[in-house]
N, CA, C and O of each residue as an XYZ file, in Angstrom:
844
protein
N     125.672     62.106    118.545
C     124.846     62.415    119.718
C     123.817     63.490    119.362
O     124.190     64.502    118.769
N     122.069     63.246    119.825
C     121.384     64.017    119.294
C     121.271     65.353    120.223
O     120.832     65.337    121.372
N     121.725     66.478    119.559
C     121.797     68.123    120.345
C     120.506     68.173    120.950
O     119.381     68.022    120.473
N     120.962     68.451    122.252
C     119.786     69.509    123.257
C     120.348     70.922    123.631
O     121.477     71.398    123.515
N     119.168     71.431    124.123
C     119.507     72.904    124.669
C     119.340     73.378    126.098
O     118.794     72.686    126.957
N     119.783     74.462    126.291
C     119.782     74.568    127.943
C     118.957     73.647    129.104
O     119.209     73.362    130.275
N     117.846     73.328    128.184
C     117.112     72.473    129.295
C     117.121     70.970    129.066
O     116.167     70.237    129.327
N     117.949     70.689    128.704
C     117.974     69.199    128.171
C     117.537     68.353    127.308
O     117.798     67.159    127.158
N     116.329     69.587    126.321
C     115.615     68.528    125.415
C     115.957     68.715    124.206
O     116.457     69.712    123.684
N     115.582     67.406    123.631
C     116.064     67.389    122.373
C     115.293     67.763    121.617
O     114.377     68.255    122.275
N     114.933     67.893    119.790
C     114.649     69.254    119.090
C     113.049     68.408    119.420
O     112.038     68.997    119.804
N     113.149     66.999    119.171
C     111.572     66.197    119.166
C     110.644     66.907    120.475
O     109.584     67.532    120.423
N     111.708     66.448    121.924
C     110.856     67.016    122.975
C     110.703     68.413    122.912
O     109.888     68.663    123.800
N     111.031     69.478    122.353
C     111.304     71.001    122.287
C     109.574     71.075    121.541
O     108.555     71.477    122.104
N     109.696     70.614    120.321
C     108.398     70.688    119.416
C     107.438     70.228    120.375
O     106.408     70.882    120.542
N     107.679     69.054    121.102
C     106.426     68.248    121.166
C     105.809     69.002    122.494
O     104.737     68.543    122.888
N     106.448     70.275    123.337
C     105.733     71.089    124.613
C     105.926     72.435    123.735
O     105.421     73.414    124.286
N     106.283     72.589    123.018
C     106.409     74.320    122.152
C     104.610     74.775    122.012
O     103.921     73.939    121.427
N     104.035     75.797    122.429
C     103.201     76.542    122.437
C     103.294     77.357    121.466
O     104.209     78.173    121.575
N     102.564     77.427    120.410
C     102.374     78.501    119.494
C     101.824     79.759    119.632
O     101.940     80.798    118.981
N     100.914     79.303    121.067
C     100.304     80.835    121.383
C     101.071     81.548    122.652
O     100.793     82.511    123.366
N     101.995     80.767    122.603
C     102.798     82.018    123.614
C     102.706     83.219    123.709
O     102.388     83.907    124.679
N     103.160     83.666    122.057
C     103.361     84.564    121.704
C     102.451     85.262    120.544
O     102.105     84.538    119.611
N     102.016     86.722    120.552
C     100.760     87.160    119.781
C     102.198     87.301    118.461
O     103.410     87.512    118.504
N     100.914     86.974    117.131
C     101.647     87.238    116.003
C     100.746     87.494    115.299
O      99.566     87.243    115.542
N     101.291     88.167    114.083
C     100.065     89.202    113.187
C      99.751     87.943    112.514
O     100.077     86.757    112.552
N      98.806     88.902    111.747
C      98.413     87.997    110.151
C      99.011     88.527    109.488
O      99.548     89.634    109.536
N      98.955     87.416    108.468
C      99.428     87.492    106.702
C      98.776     87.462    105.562
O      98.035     86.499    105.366
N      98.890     88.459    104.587
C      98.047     88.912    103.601
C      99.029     88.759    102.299
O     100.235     88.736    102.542
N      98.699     88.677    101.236
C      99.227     88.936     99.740
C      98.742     89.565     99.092
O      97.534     89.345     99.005
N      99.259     90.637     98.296
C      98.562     91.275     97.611
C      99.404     91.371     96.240
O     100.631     91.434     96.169
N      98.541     91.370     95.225
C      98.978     91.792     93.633
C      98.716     92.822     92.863
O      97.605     93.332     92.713
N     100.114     93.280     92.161
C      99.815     94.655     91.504
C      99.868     93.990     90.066
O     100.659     93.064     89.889
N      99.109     94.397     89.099
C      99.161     93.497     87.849
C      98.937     94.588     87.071
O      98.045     95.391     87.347
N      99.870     94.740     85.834
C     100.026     95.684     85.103
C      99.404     95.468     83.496
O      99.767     94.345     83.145
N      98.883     95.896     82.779
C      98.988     95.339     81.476
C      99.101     97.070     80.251
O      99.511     98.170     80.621
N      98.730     96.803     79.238
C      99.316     97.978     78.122
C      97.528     97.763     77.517
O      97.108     96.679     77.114
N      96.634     99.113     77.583
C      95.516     99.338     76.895
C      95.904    100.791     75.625
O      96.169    101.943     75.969
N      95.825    100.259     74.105
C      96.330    101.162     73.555
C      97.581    101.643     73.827
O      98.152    100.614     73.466
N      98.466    102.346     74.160
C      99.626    102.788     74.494
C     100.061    103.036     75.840
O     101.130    103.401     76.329
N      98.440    102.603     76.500
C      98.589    103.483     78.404
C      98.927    102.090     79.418
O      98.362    100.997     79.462
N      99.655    102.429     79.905
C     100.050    101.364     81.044
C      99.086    101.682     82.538
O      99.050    102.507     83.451
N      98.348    100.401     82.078
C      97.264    100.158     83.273
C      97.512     99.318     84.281
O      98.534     98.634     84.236
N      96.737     99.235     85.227
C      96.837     98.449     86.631
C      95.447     97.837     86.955
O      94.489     98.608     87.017
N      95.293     96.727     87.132
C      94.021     96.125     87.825
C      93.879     96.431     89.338
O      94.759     96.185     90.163
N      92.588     97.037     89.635
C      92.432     97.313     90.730
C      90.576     96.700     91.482
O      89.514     96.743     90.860
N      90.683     96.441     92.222
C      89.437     95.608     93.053
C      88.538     97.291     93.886
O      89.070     98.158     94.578
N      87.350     97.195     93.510
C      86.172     98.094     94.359
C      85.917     96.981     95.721
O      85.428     95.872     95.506
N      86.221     97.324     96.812
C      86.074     96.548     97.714
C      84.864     96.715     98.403
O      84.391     97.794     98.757
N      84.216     95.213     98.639
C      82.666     95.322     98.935
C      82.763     95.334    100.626
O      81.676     95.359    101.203
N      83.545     95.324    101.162
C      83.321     95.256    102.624
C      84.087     95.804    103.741
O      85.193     96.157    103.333
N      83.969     95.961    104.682
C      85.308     96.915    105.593
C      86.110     95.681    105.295
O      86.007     94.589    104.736
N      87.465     96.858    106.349
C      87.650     97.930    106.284
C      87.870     98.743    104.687
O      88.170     98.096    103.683
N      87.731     99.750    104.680
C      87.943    100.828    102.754
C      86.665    100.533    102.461
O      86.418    101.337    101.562
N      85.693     99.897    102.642
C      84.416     99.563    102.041
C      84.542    100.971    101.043
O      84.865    102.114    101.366
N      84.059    100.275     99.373
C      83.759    101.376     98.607
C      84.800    101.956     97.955
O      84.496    102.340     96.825
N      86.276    102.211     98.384
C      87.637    101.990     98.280
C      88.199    101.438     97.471
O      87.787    100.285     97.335
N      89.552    101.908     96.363
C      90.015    100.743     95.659
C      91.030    100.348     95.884
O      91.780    101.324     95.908
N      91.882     98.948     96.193
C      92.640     98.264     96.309
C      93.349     97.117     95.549
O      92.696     96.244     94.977
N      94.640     97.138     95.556
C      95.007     95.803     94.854
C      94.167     94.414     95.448
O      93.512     94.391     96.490
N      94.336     93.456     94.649
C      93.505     92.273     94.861
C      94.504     91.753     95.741
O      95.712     91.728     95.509
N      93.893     91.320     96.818
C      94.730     90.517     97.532
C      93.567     89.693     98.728
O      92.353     89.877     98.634
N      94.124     88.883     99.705
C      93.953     88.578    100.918
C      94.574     87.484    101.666
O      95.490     86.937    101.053
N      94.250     86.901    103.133
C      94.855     86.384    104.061
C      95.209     84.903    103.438
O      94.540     84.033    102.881
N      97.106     85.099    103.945
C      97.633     83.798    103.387
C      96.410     82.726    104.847
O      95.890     83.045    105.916
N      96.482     81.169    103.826
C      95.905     80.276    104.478
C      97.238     79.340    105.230
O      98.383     79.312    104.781
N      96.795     78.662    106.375
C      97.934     78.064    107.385
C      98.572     76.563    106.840
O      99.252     75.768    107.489
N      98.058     76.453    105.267
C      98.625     75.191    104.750
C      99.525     75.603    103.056
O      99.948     74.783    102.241
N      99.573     76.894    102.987
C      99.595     77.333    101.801
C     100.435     78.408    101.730
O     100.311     79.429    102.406
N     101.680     78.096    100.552
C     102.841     79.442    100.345
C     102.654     80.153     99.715
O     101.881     79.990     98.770
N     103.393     81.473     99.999
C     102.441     82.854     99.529
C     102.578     83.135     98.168
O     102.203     84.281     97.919
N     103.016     82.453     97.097
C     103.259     82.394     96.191
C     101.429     82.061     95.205
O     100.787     82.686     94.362
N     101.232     80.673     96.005
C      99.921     80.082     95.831
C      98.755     81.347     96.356
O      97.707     81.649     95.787
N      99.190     81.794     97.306
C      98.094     82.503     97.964
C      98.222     83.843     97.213
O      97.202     84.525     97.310
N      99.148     84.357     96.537
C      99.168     85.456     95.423
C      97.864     85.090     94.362
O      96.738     85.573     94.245
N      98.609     83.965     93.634
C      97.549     83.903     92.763
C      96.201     83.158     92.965
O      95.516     82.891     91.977
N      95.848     82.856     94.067
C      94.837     82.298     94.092
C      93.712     83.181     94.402
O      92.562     83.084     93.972
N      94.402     84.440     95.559
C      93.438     85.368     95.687
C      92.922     86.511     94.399
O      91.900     87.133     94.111
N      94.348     86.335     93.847
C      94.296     87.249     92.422
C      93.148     86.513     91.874
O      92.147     87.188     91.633
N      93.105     85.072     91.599
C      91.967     84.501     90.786
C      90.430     84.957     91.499
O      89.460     85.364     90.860
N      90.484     84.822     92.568
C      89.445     84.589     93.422
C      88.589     86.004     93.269
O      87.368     86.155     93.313
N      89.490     86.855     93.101
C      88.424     88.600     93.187
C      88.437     88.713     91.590
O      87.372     89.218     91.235
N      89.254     88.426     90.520
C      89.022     89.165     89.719
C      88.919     87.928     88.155
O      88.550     88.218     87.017
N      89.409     86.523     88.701
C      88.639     85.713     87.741
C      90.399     85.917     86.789
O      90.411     85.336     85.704
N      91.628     86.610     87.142
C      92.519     86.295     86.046
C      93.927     85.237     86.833
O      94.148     85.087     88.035
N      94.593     84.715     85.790
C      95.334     83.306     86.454
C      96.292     83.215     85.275
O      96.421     83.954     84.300
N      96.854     82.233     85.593
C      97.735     81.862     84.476
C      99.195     83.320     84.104
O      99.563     83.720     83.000
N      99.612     83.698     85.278
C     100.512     84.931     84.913
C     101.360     84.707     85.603
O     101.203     84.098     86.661
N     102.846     85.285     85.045
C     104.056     85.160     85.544
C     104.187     86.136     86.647
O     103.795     87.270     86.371
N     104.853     85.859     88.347
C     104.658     87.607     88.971
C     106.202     87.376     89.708
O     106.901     86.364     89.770
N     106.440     88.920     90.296
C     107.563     88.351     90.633
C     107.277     89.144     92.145
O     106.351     89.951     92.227
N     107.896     88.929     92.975
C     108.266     89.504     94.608
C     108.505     90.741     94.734
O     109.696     90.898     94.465
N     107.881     92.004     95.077
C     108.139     93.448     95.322
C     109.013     93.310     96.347
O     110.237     93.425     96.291
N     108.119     92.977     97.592
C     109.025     93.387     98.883
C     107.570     93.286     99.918
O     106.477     93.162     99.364
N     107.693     93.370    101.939
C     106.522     93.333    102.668
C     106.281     94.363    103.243
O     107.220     95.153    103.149
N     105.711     94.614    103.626
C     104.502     95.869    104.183
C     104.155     95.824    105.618
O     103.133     95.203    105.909
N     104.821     96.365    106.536
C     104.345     95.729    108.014
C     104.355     96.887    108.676
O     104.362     96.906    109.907
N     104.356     97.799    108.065
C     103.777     99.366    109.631
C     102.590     98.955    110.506
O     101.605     98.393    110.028
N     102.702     99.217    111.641
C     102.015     98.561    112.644
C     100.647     99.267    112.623
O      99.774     98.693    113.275
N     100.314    100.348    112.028
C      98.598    100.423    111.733
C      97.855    100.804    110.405
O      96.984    101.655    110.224
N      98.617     99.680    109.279
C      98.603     99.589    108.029
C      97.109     99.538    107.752
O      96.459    100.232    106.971
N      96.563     98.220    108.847
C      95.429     97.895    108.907
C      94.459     97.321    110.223
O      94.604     96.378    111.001
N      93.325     98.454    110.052
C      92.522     98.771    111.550
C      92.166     97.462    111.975
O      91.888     97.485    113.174
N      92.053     96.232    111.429
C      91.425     95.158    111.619
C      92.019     94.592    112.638
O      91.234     94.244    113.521
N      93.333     94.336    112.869
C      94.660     93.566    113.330
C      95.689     94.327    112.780
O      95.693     95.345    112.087
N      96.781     93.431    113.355
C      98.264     93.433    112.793
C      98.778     92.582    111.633
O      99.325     91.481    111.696
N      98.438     93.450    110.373
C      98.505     92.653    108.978
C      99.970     92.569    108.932
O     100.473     92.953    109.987
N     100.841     92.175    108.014
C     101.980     92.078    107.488
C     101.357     91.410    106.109
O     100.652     90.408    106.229
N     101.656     92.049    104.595
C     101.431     92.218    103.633
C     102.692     92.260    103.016
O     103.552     93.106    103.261
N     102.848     90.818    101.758
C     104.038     90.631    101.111
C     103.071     90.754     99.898
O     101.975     90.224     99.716
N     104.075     91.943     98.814
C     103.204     92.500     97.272
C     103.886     91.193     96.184
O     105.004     90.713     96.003
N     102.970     91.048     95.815
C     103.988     90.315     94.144
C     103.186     91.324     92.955
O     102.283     92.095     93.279
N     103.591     91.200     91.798
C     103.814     92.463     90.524
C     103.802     91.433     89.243
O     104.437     90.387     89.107
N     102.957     92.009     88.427
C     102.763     90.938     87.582
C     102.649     91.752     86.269
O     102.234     92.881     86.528
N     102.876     91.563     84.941
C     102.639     92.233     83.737
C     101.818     90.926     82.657
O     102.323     89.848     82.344
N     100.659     91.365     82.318
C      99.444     90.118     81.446
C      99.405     91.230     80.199
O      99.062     92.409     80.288
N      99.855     90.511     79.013
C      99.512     91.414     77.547
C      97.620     91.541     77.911
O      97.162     92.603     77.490
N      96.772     90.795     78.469
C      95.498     91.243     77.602
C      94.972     90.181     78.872
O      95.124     88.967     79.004
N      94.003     91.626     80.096
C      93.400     91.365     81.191
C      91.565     91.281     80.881
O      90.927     92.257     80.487
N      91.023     90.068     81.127
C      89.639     90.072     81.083
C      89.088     89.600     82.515
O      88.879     88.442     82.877
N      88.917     90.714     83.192
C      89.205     90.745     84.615
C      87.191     90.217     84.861
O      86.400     90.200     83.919
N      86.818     89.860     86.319
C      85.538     89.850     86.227
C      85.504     89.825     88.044
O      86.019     88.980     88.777
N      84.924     90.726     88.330
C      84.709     90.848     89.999
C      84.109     90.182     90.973
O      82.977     90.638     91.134
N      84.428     89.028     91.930
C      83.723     88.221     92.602
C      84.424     88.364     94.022
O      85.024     89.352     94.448
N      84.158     86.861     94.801
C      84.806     86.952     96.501
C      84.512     88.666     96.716
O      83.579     89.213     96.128
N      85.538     89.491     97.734
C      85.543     90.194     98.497
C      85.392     91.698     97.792
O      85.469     92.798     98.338
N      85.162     91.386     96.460
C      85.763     92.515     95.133
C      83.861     92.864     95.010
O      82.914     92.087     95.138
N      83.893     94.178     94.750
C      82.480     94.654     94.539
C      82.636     94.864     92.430
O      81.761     94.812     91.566
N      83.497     94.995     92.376
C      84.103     95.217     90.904
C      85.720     95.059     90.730
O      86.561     95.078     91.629
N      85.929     94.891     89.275
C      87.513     94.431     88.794
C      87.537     95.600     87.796
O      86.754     95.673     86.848
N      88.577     96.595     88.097
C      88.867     97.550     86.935
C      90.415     97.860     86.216
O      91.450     97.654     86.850
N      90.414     98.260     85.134
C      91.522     98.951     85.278
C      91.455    100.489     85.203
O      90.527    101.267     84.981
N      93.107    100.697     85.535
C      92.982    102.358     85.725
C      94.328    102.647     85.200
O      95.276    102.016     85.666
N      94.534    103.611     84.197
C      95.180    103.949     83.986
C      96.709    104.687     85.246
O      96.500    105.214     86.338
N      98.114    104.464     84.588
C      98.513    104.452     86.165
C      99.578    105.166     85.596
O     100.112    104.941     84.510
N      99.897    106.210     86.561
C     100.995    107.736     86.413
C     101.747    108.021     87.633
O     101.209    108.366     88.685
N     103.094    107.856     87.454
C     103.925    108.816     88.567
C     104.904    110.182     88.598
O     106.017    109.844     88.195
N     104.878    111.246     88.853
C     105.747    111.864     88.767
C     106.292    112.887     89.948
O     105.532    113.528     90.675
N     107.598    112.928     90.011
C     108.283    113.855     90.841
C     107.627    115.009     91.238
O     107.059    115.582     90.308
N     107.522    115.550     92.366
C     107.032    116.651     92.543
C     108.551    117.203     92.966
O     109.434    116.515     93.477
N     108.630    118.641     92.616
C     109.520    119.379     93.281
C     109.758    119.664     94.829
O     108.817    120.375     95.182
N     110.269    119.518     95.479
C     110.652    119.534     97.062
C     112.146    119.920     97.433
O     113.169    119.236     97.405
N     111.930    121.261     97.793
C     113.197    122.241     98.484
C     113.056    122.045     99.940
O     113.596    122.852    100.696
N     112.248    120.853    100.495
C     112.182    121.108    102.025
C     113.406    119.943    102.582
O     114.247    120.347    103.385
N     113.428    118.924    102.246
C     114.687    118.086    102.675
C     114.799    116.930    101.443
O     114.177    116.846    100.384
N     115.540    116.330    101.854
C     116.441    115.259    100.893
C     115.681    114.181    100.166
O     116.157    113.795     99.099
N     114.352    113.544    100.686
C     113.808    112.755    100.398
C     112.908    113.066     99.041
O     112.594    114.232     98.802
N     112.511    112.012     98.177
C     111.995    112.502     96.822
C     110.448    111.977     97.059
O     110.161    110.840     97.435
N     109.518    113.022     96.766
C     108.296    113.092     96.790
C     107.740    112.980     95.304
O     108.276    113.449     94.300
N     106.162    112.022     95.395
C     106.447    111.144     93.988
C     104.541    111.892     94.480
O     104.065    112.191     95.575
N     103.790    111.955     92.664
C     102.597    112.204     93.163
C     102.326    110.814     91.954
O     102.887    110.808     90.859
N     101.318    109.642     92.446
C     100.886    108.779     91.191
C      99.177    108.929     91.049
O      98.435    109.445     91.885
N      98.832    108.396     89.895
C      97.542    109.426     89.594
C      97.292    107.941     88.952
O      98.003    107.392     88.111
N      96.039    107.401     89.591
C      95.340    106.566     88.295
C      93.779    107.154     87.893
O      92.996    107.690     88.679
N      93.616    106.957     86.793
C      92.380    107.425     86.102
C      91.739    106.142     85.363
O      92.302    105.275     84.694
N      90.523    106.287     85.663
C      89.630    105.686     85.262
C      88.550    105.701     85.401
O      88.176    106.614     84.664
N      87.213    105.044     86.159
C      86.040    105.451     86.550
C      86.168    106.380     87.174
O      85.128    107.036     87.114
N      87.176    107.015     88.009
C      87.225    107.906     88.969
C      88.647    108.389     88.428
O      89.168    108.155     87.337
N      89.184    109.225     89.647
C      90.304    109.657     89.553
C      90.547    109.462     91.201
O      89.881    109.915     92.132
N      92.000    108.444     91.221
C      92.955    108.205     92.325
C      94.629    109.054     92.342
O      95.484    109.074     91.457
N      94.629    109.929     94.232
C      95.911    110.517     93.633
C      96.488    109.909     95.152
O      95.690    109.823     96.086
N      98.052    109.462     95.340
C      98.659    109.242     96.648
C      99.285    110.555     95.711
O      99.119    110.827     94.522
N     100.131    111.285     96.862
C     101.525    111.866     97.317
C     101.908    110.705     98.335
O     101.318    110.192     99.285
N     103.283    110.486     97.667
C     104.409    109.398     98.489
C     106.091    110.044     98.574
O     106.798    110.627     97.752
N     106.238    109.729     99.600
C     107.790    109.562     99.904
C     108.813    108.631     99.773
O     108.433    107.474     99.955
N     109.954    108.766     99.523
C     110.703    107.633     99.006
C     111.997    107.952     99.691
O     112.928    108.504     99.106
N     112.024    107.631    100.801
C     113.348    107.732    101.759
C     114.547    107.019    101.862
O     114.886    106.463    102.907
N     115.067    107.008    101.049
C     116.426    106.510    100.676
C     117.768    107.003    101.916
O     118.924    106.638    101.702
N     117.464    107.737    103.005
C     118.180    107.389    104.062
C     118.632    106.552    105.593
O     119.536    106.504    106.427
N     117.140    105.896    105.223
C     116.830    104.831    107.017
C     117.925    103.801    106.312
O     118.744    104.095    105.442
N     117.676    102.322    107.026
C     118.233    101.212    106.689
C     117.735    100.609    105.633
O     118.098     99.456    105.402
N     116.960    101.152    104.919
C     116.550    100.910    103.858
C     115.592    101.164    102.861
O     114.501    100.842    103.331
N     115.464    101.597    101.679
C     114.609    102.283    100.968
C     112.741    101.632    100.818
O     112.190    100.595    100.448
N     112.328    102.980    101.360
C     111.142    102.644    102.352
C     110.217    103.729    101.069
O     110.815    104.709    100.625
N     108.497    103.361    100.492
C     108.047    104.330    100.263
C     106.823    104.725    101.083
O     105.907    103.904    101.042
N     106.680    105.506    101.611
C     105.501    106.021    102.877
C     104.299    106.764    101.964
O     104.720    107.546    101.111
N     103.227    106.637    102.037
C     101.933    107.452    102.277
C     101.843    108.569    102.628
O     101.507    108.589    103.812
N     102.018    109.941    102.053
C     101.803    111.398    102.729
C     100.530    111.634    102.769
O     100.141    112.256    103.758
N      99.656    111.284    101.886
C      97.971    111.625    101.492
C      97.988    110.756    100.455
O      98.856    110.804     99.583
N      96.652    109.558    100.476
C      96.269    108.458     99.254
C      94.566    108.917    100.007
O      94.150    109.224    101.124
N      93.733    108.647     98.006
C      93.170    108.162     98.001
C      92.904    106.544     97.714
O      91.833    106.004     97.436
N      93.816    106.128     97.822
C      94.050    104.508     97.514
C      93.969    103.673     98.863
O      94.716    103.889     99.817
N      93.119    102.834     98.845
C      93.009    101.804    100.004
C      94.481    101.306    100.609
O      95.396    100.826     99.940
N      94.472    101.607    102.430
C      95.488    101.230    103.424
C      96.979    101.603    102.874
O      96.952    102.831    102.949
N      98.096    101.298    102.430
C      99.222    101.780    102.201
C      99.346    101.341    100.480
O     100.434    101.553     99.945
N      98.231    100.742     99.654
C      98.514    100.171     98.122
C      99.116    101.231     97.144
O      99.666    101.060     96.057
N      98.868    102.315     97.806
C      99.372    103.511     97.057
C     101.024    103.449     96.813
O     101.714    103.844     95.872
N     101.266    102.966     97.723
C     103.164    102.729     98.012
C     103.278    101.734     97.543
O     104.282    101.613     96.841
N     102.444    100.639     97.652
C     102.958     99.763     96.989
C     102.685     99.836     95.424
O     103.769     99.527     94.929
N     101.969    100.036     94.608
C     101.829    100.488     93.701
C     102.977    101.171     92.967
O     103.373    100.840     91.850
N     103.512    102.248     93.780
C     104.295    102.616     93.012
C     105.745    101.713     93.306
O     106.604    101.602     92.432
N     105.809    101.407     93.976
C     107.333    100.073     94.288
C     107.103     99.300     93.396
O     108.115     98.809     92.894
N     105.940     98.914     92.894
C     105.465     97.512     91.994
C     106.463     98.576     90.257
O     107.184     98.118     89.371
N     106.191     99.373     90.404
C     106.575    100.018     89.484
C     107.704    100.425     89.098
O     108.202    100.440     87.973
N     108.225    100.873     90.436
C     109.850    100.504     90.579
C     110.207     99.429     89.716
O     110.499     99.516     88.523
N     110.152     98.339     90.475
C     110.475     97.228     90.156
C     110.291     96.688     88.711
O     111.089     95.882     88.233
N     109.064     97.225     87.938
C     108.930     96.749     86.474
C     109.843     97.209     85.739
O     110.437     96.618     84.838
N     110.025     98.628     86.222
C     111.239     99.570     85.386
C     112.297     98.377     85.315
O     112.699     97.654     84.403
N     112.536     98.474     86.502
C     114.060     97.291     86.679
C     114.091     95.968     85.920
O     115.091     95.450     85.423
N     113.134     95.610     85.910
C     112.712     94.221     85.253
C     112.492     94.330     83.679
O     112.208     93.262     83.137
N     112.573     95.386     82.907
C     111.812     95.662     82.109
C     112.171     94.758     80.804
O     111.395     94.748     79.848
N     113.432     93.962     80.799
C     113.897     93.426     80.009
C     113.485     91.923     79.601
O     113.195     91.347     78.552
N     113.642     91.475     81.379
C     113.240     90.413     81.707
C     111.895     90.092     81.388
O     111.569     88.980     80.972
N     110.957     91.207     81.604
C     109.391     91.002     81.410
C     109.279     90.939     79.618
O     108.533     90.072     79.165
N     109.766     91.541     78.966
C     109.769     91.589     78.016
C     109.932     90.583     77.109
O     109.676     90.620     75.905
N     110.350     89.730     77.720
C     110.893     88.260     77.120
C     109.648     87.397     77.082
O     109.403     86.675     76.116
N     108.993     87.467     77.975
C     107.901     86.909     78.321
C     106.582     87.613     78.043
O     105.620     86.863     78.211
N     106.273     88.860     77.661
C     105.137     89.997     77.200
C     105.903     90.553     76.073
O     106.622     91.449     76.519
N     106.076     90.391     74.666
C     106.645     91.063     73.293
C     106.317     92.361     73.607
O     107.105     93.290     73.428
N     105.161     92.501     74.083
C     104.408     93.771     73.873
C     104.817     94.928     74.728
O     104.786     96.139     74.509
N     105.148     94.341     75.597
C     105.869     95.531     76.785
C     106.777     96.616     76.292
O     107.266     97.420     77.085
């Protein structure tokens, strides 16, 4: 017997009066942190963004998943699309959904993390330029409470600094924005992407000798 629910319909009639706009729902974005090794320094590709919001700003390459397409595809396609690189293994950081991440709307932003022996990046779509920047984190000392405060520093045409937090007591290990010069929350993610390589470092290695 085919299941209905409180109102009698079955899953066909449920779909076939279901309203999608009932209800307001954000958008969806992807973004990529892509790492590679220049000389001995562990760099990061980063996008000069040509347009609001950050206009002028640097950011990981990313943008809005499309309504026929999994975010996997929409990782690397936008990765291709601003900076011209493809063909790379990435893996899943984690999503990004503080409710005024971004002034535009209500983004929700899932990161993927990628390591390429040898980036020949070239800046197009939404990207005013494709760079890398050299990329640094370290502990700052903090006697004020429990949480560990991280300062990451990339250098390159410029110099980029977040101070971040890394709160290992909510429901789950969260890294927050105290002060970035880094476009919308990438600063956190950035350094999570980094997290995560640490962790991976074996695995990546199998696949990059060079790492």
């Amino acid at each position: 017997m085919e299941k209905r629910n409180k109102e009698g319909l079955t899953e066909a009639q449920f779909l076939a009066q279901y309203d999608e706009n009932k209800y307001r729902h954000p958008s969806v974005t992807t973004d990529m942190a892509t790492f590679t090794i220049v000389g001995d320094k562990l760099c990061i590709l980063m996008i000069k963004r040509a347009n609001h919001p950050f206009i002028g700003g640097y950011a990981l390459p990313g943008g809005f998943l499309e309504m026929e397409e999994n975010l996997e595809s929409c990782a690397a396609r936008e990765l291709f699309e601003e900076t011209g690189v493809t063909d790379t293994y990435f893996y899943q950081v984690g999503a990004y959904g503080d409710v005024n991440r971004d002034p535009r709307t209500r983004v929700i932003s899932v990161l993927y993390t990628a390591f390429i022996e040898n980036i020949n990046a070239k800046a197009a779509d939404d990207a005013a330029d494709a760079v890398l920047f050299e990329v640094n984190a370290e502990r700052l000392p903090n006697d004020v409470d429990s949480d560990a405060i991280y300062k990451l520093t990339l250098t390159g045409e410029t110099r980029l600094e977040a101070v971040l937090k890394l709160n290992t007591q909510g429901l789950c290990d969260k890294t927050e924005c105290i002060s970035s010069d880094i476009a919308s929350d990438h600063g956190a993610m950035i350094f999570d992407a980094l997290r995560l390589l640490s962790a991976k470092k074996q695995a990546i290695a199998e696949k990059c000798p060079e790492w």
